[in-house]
MINU-767283 format. One record per residue (C-alpha): y, x, z; residue in one letter. Coordinates in steps of 0.25 Angstrom, whole numbers, plus 5000, padded with zeros to 4 digits. Example, Ala and Ser with C-alpha at 12.3 -4.5 7.8 and 13.67 -1.06 7.14 Angstrom:
residues 2
  north  east    up  type
   4982  5049  5031     a
   4996  5055  5029     s
//
This chain:
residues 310
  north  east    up  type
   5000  5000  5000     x
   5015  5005  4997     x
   5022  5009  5008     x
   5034  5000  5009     x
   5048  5005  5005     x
   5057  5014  5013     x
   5072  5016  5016     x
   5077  5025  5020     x
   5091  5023  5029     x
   5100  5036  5029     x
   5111  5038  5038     x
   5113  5025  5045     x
   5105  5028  5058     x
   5113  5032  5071     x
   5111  5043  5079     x
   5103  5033  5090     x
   5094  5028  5078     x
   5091  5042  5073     x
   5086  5047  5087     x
   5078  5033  5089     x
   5070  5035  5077     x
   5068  5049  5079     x
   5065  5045  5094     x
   5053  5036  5087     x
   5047  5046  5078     x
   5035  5053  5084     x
   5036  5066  5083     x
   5048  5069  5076     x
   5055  5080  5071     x
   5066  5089  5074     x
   5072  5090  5060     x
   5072  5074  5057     x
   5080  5073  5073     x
   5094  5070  5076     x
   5098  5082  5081     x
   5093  5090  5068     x
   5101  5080  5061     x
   5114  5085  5072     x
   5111  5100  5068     x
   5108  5101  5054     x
   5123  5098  5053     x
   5128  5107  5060     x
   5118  5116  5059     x
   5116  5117  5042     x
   5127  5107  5037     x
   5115  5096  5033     x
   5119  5083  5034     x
   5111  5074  5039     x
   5105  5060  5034     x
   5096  5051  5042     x
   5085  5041  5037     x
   5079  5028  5044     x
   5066  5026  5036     x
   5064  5009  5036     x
   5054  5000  5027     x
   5050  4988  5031     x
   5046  4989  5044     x
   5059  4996  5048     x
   5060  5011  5052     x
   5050  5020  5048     x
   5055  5033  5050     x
   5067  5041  5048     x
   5072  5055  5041     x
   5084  5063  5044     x
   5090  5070  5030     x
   5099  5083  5031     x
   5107  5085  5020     x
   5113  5099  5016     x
   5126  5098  5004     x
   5130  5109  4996     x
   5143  5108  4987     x
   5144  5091  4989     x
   5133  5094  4977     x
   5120  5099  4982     x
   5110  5097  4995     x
   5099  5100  5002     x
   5091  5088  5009     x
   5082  5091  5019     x
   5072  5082  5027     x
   5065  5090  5037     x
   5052  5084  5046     x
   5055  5071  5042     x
   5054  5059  5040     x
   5049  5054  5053     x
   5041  5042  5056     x
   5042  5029  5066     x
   5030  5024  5062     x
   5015  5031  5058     x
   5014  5026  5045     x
   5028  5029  5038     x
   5032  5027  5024     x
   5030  5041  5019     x
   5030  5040  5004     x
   5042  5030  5004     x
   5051  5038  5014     x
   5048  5050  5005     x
   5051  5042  4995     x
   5065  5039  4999     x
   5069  5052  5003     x
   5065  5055  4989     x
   5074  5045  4984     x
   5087  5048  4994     x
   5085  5061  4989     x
   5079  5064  4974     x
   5078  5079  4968     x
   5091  5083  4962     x
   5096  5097  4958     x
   5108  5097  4970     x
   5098  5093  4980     x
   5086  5099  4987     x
   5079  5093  4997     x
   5068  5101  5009     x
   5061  5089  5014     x
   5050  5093  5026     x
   5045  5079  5028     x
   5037  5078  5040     x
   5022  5076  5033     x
   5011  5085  5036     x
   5007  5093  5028     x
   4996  5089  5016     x
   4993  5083  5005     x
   4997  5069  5008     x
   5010  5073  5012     x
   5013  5082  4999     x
   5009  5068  4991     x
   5019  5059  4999     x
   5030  5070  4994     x
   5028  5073  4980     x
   5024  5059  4978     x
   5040  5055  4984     x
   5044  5068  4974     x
   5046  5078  4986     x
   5042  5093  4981     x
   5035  5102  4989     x
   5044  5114  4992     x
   5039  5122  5005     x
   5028  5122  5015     x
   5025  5116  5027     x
   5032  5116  5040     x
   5021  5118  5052     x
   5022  5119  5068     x
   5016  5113  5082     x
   5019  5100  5087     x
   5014  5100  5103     x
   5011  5085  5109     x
   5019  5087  5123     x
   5013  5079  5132     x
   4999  5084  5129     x
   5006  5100  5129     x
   4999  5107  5141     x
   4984  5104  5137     x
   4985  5107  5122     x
   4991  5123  5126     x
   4982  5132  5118     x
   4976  5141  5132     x
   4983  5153  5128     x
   4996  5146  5127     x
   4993  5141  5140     x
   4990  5154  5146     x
   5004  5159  5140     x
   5011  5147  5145     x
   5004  5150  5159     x
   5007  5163  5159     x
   5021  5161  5155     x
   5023  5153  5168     x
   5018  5162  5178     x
   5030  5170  5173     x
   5042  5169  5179     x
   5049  5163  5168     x
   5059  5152  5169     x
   5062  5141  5160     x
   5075  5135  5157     x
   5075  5121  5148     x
   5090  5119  5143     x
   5093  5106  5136     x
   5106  5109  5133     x
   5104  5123  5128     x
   5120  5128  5130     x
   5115  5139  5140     x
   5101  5143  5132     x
   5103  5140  5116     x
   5112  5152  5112     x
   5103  5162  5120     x
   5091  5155  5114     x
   5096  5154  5099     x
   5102  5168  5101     x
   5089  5175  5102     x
   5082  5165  5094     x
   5091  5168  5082     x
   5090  5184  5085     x
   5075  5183  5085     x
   5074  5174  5071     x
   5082  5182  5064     x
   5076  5195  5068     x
   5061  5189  5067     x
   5066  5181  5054     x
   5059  5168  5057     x
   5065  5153  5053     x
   5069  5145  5063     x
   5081  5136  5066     x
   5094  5143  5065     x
   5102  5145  5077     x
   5111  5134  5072     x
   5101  5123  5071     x
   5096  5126  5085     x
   5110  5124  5091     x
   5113  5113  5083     x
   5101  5106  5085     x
   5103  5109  5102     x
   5117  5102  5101     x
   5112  5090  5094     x
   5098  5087  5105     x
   5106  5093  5116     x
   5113  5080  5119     x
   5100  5071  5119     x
   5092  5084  5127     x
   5085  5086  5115     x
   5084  5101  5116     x
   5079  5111  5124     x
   5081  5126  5127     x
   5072  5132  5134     x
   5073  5146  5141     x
   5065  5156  5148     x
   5069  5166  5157     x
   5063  5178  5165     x
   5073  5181  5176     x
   5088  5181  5170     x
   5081  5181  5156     x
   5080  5172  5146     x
   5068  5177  5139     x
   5063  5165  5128     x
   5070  5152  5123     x
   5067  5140  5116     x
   5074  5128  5109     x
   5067  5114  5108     x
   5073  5102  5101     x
   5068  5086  5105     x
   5070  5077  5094     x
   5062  5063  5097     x
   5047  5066  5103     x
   5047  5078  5099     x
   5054  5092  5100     x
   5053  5105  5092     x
   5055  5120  5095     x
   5065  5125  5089     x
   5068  5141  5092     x
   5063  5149  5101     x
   5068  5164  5108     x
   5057  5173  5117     x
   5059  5186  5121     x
   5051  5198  5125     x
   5050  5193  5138     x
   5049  5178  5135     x
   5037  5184  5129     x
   5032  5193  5137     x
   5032  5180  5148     x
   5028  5170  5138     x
   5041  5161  5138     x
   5040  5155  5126     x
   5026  5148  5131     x
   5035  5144  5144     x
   5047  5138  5136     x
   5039  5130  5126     x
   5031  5125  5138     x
   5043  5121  5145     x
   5049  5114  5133     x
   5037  5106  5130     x
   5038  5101  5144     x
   5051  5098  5144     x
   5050  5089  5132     x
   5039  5083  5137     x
   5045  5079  5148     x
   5056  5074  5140     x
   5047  5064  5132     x
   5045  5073  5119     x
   5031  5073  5114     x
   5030  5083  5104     x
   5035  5099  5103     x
   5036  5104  5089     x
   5035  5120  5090     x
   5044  5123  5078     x
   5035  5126  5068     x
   5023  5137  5065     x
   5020  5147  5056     x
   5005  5153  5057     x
   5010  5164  5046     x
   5023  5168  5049     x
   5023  5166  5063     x
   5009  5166  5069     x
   5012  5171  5083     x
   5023  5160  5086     x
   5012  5151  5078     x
   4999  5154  5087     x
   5011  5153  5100     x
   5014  5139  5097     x
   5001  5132  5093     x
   4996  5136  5107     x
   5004  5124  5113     x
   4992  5117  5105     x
   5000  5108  5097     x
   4997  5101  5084     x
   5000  5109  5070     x
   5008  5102  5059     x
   5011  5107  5045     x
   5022  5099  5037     x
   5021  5097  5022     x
   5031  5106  5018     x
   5046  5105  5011     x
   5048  5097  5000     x
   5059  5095  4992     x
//
């Protein structure tokens, strides 16, 4: 049977209605949240534009837009982890198809779409049959179920984490991030470009900080050894889900195992705060395998998206 027609409404929701369906979703996604839409502004000078998926039945879903112009002639559409569902049986082939149509091929126009699909066959065939292109490969990282956390710890990873809290390490959550951020971004900015790995600018992270702080939507979180400040992370909330997004550990945080005691600590937090699902941030088995075998012993379930499309 045909799936029934779509609309998509772009730019009439408030801020309120944006957070509620976001706040619906199940398990959404950093790049499709409210506070992404805040930053990118500020952040990369993309505009944004915000969809309500309806069909019959009412809302379906939703898909935030960011829109980058060029001489009032060209732009760069992109559509990252989205669009996100209300409902377990969404209209994927008529949304894609009216993304399609909001935004045909043209020579002054690309377009990155990452839609948020597994990766697969099936999800390859939904695209090109919208006429989406295929144009990259896939994104893939960890997705840890919260409230289930402690008993899914790889027993190495527990072992670390144990250890780690034998030492006299102390941990600082800030949720407002004007004491910790600049140290944290200083060094985590120093330590990219000296490794030469991608990550979120120190622009975005700021930006994105301002834009969560007033609903205590981000965390920083810092461990010290005595008067020193020895590892650093950044976590963002957006619905039931939050995302790691950098990170800074010393040799000492190291030597001590800080970094297991941060993560630990922030997945507390949000669980305590109602969030159900901590996305790591990604993986790279070839590039970065260390970091890679650090992260899947918090025993969370692996993902790989289908790629970018254009």
């Amino acid at each position: 049977m045909p799936e029934p027609p779509v609309e998509i409404v772009w730019n009439e929701a408030t801020v309120d209605d944006w957070r509620r369906l976001i706040g619906s979703v199940e398990g959404g996604t950093l790049p499709q949240s409210w506070a992404y839409a805040q930053a990118m502004p500020a952040a990369e000078g993309q505009i944004p534009h915000f969809g309500v998926i309806r069909n019959r039945d009412g809302e379906v879903g939703c898909v935030l837009a960011l829109e980058r112009r060029a001489m009032s002639v060209f732009s760069r559409i992109s559509i990252h982890r989205g669009p996100l569902w209300l409902r377990p049986d969404p209209p994927l082939a008529a949304t894609l198809a009216a993304l399609r149509r909001r935004w045909p091929r043209r020579p002054w126009r690309r377009i990155s779409f990452i839609p948020e699909l597994p990766a697969g066959a099936d999800s390859h065939r939904a695209l090109t049959e919208a006429g989406f292109h295929r144009a990259g490969e896939g994104y893939r990282s960890i997705l840890v179920d919260l409230p289930h956390a402690r008993e899914r710890l790889r027993a190495t990873w527990r072992h670390e984490l144990q250890r780690a809290e034998r030492h006299d390490v102390s941990v600082e959550v800030d949720r407002h991030g004007k004491a910790t951020l600049p140290w944290l971004l200083q060094r985590y900015e120093i330590d990219r470009k000296l490794r030469g790995y991608r990550g979120p600018s120190n622009r975005l992270a700021l930006q994105l900080v301002l834009a969560a702080r007033a609903a205590s939507d981000a965390l920083v979180v810092i461990a010290s050894h005595g008067a020193e400040r020895i590892a650093g992370i950044l976590v963002i909330r957006h619905g039931d889900t939050a995302t790691y997004l950098v990170g800074w550990t010393g040799g000492e945080g190291r030597r001590l195992g800080a970094t297991h005691l941060l993560l630990w600590r922030a997945m507390k937090t949000l669980a305590g705060d109602g969030v159900r699902r901590f996305d790591l941030g990604g993986i790279n088995p070839e590039a970065a395998p260390g970091l890679t075998l650090f992260k899947r012993g918090l025993g969370g379930r692996e993902y790989e998206l289908i790629g970018t499309y254009t």
